[in-house]
Residue frames as qw, qx, qy, qz and C-alpha x, y, z in Angstrom:
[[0.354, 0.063, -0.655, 0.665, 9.98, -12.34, 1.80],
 [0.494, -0.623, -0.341, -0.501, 7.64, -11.98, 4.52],
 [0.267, 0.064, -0.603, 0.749, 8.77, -10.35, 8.22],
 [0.530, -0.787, -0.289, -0.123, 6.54, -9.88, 11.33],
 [0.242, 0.358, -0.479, 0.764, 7.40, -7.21, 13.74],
 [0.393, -0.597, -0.662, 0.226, 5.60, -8.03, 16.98],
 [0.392, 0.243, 0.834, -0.303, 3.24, -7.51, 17.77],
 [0.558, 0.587, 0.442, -0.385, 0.79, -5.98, 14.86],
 [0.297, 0.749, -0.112, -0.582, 3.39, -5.15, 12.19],
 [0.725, 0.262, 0.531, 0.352, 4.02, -7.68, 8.59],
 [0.143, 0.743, -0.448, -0.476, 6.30, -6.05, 5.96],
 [0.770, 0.303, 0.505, -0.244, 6.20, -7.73, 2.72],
 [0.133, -0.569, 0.590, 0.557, 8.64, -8.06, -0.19],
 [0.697, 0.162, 0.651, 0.253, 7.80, -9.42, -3.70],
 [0.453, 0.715, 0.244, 0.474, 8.70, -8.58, -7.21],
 [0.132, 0.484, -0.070, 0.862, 9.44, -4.62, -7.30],
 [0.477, -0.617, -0.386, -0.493, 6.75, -4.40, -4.31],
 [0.162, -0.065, -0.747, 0.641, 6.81, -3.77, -0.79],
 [0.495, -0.592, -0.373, -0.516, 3.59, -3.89, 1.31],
 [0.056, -0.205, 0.616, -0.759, 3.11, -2.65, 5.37],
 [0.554, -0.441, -0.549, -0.444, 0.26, -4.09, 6.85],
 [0.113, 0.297, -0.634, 0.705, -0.68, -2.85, 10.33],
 [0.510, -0.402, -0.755, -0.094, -3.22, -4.94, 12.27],
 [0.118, -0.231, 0.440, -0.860, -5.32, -2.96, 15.08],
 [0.142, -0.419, -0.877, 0.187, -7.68, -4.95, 17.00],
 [0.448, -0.381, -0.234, -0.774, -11.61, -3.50, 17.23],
 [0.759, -0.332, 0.227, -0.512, -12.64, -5.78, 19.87],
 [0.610, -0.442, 0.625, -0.207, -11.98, -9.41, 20.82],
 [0.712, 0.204, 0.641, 0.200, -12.65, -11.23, 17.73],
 [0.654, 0.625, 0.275, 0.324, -12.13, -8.70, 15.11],
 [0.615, -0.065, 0.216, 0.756, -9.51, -6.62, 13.24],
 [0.393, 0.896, 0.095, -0.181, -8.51, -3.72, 11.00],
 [0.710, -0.198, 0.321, 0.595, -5.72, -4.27, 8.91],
 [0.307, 0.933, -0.036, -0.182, -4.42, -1.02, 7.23],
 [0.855, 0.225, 0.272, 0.380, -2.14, -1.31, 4.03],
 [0.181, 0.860, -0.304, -0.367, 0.63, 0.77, 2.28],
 [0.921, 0.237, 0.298, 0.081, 1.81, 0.02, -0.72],
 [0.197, -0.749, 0.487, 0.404, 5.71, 0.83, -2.42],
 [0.864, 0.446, 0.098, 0.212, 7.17, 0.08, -5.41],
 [0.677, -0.519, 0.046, 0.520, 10.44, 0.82, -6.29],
 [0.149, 0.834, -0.029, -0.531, 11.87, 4.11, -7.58],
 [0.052, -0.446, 0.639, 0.624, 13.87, 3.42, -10.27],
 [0.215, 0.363, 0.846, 0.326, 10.95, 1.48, -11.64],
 [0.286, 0.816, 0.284, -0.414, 8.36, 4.59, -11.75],
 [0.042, -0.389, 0.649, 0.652, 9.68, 5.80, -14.59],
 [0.063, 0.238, -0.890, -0.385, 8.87, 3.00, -16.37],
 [0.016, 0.464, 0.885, -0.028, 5.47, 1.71, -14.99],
 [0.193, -0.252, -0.386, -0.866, 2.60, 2.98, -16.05],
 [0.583, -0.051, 0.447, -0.677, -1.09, 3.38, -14.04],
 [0.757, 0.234, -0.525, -0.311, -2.04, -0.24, -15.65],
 [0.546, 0.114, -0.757, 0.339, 0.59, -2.00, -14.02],
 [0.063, -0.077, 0.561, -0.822, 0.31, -0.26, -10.81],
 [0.772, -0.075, 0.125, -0.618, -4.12, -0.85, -11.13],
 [0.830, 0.074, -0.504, -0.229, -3.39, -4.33, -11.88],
 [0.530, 0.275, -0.672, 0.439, -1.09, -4.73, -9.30],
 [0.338, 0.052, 0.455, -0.822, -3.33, -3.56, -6.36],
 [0.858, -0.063, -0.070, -0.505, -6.20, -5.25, -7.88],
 [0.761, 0.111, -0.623, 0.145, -4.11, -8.63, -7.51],
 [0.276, 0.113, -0.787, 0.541, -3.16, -7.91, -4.20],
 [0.468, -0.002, -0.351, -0.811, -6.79, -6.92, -3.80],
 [0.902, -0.038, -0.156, -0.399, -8.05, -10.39, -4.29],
 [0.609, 0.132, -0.698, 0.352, -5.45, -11.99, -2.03],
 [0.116, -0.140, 0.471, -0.863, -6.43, -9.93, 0.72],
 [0.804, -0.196, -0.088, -0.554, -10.52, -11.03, 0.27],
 [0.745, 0.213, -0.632, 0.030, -8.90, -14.52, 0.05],
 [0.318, 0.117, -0.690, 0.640, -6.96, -14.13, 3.31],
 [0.310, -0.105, 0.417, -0.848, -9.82, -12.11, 5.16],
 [0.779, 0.061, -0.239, -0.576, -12.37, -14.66, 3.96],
 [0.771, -0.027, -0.604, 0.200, -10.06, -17.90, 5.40],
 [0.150, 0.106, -0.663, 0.725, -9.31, -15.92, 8.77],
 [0.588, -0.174, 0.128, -0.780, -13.43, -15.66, 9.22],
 [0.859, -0.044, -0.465, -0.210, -13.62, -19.07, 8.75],
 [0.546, 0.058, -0.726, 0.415, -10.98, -20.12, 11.33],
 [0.030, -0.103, 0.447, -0.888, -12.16, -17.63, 13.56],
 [0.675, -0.179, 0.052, -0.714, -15.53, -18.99, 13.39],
 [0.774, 0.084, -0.625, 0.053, -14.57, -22.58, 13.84],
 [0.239, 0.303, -0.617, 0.686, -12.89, -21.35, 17.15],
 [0.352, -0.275, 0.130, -0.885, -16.25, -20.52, 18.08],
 [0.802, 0.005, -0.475, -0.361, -17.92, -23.33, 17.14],
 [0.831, -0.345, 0.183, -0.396, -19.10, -25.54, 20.07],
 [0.995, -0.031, 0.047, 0.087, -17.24, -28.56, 18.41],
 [0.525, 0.659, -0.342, 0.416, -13.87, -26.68, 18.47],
 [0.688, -0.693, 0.149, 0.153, -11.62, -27.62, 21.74],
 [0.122, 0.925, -0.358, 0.028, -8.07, -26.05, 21.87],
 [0.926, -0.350, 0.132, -0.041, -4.57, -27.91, 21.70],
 [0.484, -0.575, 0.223, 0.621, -1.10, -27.98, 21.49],
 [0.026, -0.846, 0.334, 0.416, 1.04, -26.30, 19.06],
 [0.930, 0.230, 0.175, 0.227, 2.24, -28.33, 16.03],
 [0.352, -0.606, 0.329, 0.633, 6.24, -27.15, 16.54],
 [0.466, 0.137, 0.590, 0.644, 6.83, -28.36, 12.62],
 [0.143, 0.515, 0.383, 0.754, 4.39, -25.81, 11.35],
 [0.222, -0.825, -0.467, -0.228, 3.48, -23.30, 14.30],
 [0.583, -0.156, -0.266, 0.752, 6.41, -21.84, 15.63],
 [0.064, 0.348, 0.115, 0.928, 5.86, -18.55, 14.87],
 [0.509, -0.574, -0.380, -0.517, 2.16, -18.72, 15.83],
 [0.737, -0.355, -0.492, 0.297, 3.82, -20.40, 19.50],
 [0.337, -0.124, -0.071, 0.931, 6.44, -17.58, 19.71],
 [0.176, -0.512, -0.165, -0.824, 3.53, -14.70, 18.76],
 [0.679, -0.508, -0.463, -0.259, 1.26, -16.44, 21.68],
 [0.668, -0.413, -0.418, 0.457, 3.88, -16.87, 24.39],
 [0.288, 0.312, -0.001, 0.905, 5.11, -13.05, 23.80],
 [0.357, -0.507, -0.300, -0.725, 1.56, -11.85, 23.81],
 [0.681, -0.483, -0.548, -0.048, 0.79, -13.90, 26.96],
 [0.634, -0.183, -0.247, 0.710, 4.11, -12.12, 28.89],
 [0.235, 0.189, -0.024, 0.953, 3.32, -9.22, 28.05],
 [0.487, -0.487, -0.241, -0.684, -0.17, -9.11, 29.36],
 [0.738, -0.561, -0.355, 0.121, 0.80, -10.91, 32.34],
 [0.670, 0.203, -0.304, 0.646, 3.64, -8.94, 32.90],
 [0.364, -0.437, 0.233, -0.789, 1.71, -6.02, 35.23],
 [0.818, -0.509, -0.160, -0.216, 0.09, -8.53, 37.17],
 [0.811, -0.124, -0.355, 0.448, 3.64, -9.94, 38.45]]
């Protein structure tokens, strides 16, 4: 399971795991995304520092994964031959609804 809380915050559910990830813009094109990580109590006990290093290295190398495909889009954007355009509803809602929020709320002092 995977929840955004607008605007920066993504809570994450899988297996025994929960993961927070809180996104703070540095500047116009780039990020910091800061993690915590949870497991669940009645499993400590039982897991050992193995599981728990494997399990962080795996999420680990999903994170490069992810931070290595958002430079790419985000340098495409740049990229002379990139011109903006609508919204594909079937697979961007979310991205439509983050955009129109974001847009109200930064226009909303000017009105």
């Amino acid at each position: 399971m995977f929840f955004s809380v607008y605007p920066n915050l993504m809570i994450n559910r899988y297996g025994p795991w929960m993961d927070t990830n809180v996104v703070t813009p540095t500047g116009p094109n780039t990020c910091v995304v800061h993690f915590d990580y949870f497991l669940e109590a009645d499993l400590l006990p039982r897991v050992d520092d193995k599981f728990v290093e494997e399990s962080l290295a795996a999420s680990g190398r999903v994170q490069a994964e992810d931070t290595w495909l958002c430079e790419k889009v985000q340098g495409g954007m740049e990229s002379p031959g990139y011109g903006s355009g609508r919204y594909a509803p079937a697979m961007e809602a979310a991205m439509f609804h983050f955009h129109d929020r974001l847009w109200r709320d930064l226009t909303a002092a000017e009105e």
